[in-house]
C-alpha positions in Angstrom: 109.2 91.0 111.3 106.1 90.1 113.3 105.3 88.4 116.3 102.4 88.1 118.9 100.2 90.7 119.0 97.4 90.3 121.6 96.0 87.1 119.6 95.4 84.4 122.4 97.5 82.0 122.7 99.6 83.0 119.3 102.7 82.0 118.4 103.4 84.5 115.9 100.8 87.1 114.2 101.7 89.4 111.2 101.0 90.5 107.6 102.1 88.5 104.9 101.4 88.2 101.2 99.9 84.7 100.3 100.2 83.3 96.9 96.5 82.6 95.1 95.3 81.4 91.5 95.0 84.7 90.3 98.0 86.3 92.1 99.2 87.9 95.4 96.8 88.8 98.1 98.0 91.1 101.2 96.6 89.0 104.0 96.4 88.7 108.3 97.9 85.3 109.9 97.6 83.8 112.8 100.0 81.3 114.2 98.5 79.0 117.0 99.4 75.5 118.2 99.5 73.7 114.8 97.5 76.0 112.9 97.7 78.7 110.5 94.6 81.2 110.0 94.8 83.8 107.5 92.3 87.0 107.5 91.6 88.9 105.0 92.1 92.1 108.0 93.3 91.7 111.6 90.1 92.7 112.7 88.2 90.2 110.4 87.4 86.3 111.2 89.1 83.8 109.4 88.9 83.3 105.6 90.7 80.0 106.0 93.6 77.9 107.6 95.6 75.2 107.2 97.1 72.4 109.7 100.7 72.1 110.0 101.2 68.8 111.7 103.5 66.8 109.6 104.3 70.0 107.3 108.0 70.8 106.3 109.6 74.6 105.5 110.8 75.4 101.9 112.4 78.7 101.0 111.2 78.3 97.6 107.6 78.9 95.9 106.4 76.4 92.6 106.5 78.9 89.8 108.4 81.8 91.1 112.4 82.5 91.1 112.6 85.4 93.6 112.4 88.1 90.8 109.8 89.6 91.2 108.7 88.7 94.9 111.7 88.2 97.7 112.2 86.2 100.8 109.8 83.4 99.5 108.7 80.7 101.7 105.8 77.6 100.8 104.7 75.1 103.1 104.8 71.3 102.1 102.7 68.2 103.2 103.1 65.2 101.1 105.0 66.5 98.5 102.0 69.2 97.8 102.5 72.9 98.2 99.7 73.7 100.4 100.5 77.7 101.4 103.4 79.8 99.5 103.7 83.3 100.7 106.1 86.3 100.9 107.3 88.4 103.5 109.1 92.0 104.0 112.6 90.9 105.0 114.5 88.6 105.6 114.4 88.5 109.5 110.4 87.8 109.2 111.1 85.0 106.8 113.9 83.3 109.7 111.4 84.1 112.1 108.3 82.3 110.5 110.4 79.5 109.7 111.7 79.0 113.2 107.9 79.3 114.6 106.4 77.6 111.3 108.9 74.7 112.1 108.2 73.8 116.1 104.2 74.1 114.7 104.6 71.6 112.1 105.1 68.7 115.3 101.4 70.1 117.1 97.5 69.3 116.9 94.9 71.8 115.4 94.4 74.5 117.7 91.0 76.9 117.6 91.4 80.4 115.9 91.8 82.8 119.0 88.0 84.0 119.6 86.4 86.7 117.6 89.5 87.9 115.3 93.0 87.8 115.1 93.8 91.1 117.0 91.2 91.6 120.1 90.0 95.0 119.3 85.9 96.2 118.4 84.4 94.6 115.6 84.7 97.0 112.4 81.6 98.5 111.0 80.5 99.3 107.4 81.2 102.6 107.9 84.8 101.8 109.5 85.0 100.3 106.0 84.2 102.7 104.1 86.1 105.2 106.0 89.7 103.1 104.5 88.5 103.6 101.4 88.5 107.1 101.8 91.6 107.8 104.2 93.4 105.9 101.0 91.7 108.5 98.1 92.2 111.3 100.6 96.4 110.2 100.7 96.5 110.2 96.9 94.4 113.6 96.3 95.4 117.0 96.6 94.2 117.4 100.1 97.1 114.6 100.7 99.5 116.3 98.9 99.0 119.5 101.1 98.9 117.7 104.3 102.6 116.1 103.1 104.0 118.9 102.6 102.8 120.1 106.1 104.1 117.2 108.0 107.1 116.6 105.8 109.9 119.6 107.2 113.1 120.0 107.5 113.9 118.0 110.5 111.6 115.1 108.7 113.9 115.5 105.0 116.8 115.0 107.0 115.7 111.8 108.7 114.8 110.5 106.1 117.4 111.5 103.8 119.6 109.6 106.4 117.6 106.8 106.2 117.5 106.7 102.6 121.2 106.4 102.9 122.0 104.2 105.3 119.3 101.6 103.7 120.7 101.8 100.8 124.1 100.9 101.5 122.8 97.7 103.8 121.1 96.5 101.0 123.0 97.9 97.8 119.6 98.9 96.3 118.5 102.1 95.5 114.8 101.2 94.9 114.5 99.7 98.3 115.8 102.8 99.7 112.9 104.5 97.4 110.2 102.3 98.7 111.4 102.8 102.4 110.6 106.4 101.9 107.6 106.3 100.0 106.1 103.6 102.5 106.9 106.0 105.7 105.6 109.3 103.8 102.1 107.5 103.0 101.5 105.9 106.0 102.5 108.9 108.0 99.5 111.0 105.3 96.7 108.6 106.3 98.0 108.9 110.4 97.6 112.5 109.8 94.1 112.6 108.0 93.0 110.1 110.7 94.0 112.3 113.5 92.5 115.4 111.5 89.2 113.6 111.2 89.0 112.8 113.9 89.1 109.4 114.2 92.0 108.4 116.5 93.4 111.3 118.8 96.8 112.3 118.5 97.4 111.1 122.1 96.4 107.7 121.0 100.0 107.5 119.5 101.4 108.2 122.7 101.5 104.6 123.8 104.2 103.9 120.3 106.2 106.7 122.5 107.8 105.4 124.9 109.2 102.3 123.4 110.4 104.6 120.3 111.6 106.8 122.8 114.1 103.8 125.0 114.6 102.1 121.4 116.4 105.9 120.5 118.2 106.1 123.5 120.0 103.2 123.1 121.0 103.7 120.0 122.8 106.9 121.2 124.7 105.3 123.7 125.4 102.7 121.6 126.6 104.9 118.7 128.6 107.1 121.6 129.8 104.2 123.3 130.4 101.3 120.0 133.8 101.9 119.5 134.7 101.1 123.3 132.4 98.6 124.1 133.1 94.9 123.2 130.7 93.6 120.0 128.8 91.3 122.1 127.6 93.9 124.3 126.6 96.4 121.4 124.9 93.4 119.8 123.1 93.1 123.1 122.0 96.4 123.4 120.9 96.2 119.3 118.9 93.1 120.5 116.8 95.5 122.8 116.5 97.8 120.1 114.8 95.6 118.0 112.4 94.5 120.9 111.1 98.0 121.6 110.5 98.9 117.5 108.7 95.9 117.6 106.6 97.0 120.5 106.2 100.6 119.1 105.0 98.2 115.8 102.5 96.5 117.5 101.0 99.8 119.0 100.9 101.7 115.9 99.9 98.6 113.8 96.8 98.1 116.1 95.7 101.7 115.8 95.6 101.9 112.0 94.9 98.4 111.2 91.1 99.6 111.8 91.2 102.6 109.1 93.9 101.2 106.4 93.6 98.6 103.8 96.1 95.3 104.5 97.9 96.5 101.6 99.2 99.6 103.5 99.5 97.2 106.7 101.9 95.3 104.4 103.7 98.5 103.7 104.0 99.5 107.6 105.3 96.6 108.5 107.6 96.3 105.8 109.0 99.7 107.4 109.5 98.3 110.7 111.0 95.0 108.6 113.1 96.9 107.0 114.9 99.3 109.9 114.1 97.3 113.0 115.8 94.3 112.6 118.6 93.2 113.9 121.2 92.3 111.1 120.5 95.9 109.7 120.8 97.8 112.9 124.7 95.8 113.0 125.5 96.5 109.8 124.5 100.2 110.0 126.9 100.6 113.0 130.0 99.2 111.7 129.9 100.2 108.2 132.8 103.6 108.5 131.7 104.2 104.7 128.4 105.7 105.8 129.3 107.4 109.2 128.1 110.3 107.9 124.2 109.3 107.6 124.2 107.3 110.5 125.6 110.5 112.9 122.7 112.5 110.8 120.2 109.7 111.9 121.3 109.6 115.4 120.7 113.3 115.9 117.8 113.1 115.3 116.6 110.6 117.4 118.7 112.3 119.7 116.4 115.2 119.1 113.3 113.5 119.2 114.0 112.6 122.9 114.5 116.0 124.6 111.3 116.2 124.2 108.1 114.5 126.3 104.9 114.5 124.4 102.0 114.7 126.6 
């Protein structure tokens, strides 16, 4: 899922994979008025854009059958396909239709000014330096950090994870790339840090919306069986704003260092366990009580402590 993040006047920002002649390219778009811009990185300009204005929504792409890429969507004016993309989850794909939709009734708007996420313009070096933060994941040195970040309390977590994705989505390879997504992503955070190119205490402002996004789920969890669906839905809801919060915040710090294909990969994280249809499942499936009591321990954890 993706939604505004400190674009001017955007409707809806977020990573996408956009459907080209010669394949699938990982790119940054931009939602404003009745415009779509598409960057090759958030901190880019504009490789292109299209008008919506008299536009209609297709959840179907010209050539593909949902095989090999999932929740499909294509953009039609005058019986032409003029954008076909995929996104990480269901939720994004309702939510880019919804927002796609009221643009395809406004005028041409202007690309917000100077890039798609206001942030310092990246410099060869910063360029260079994604290059190397995605060798350094893949070498030996990232092998070694993993296993120093990945412990006991982490195997659990994820473990639980693993599970309870799993059994929302009946696939095990999901549940395989979930974990594989978080452990690479979480490599090249480190390495950053290390290098000392963001400070640890720039993650800090991800904390506290993790931190009132995992309390509520252990009230909720505590309190679900007493409380009346509506109001655990409700709660949930709140959830799912303050991961996408924590989202924004983490997905503005690395966006800088990473390549868009492991942008694609963090948001399909957030995609995957932030939305709202899996956070309900989760919490009324009895069949995997077990993991989810494993997962909210650990959040429980997480929150007796303040990070400073």
């Amino acid at each position: 899922m993706a939604e505004t993040q400190d674009a001017q006047g955007a409707t809806r920002t977020g990573y996408i994979e956009m459907k080209k002649k010669k394949g699938w390219n990982a790119v940054f778009c931009v939602l404003v008025g009745g415009t779509l811009y598409y960057y090759k990185t958030a901190d880019g300009e504009p490789k292109g854009f299209i008008d919506l204005k008299g536009s209609s929504f297709s959840d179907t792409v010209k050539g593909e059958k949902g095989d090999k890429k999932k929740n499909l969507f294509s953009i039609i004016l005058d019986g032409k396909e003029t954008f076909a993309a995929s996104v990480s989850s269901q939720s994004d794909l309702e939510a880019w239709k919804k927002d796609l939709t009221e643009a395809f009734t406004k005028e041409h708007a202007e690309a917000p000014e100077g890039s798609g996420i206001k942030r310092k313009k990246q410099t060869v070096g910063m360029g260079i330096k994604k290059g190397v933060s995605s060798k350094a994941a893949q070498s030996a040195v990232g092998k070694k950090v993993m296993k120093s970040i990945i412990n006991e309390e982490t195997t659990t977590l994820l473990n639980a994870l693993k599970a309870l994705v799993q059994a929302e989505s009946g696939s095990s390879k999901k549940a395989d790339e979930l974990e594989g997504n978080i452990i690479k992503i979480a490599v090249k955070a480190f390495l950053l840090v290390e290098n000392k190119n963001l400070k640890g205490s720039d993650f800090l402002k991800a904390d506290q919306p993790l931190r009132t996004a995992f309390n509520l789920l252990v009230k909720v969890f505590n309190g679900r069986r007493r409380a009346k669906r509506e109001r655990v839905i409700e709660a949930l809801e709140k959830v799912e704003k303050e991961l996408k919060e924590a989202e924004n915040v983490i997905v503005e710090l690395l966006s800088p260092w990473i390549s868009t294909k492991n942008m694609m990969r963090l948001t399909s994280v957030f995609s995957t366990v932030g939305n709202l249809k899996f956070l309900e499942t989760i919490f009324y499936d009895d069949s995997i009580e077990d993991e989810l009591e494993k997962l909210i321990d650990a959040m429980d954890y997480y929150t007796q402590f303040h990070y400073h």
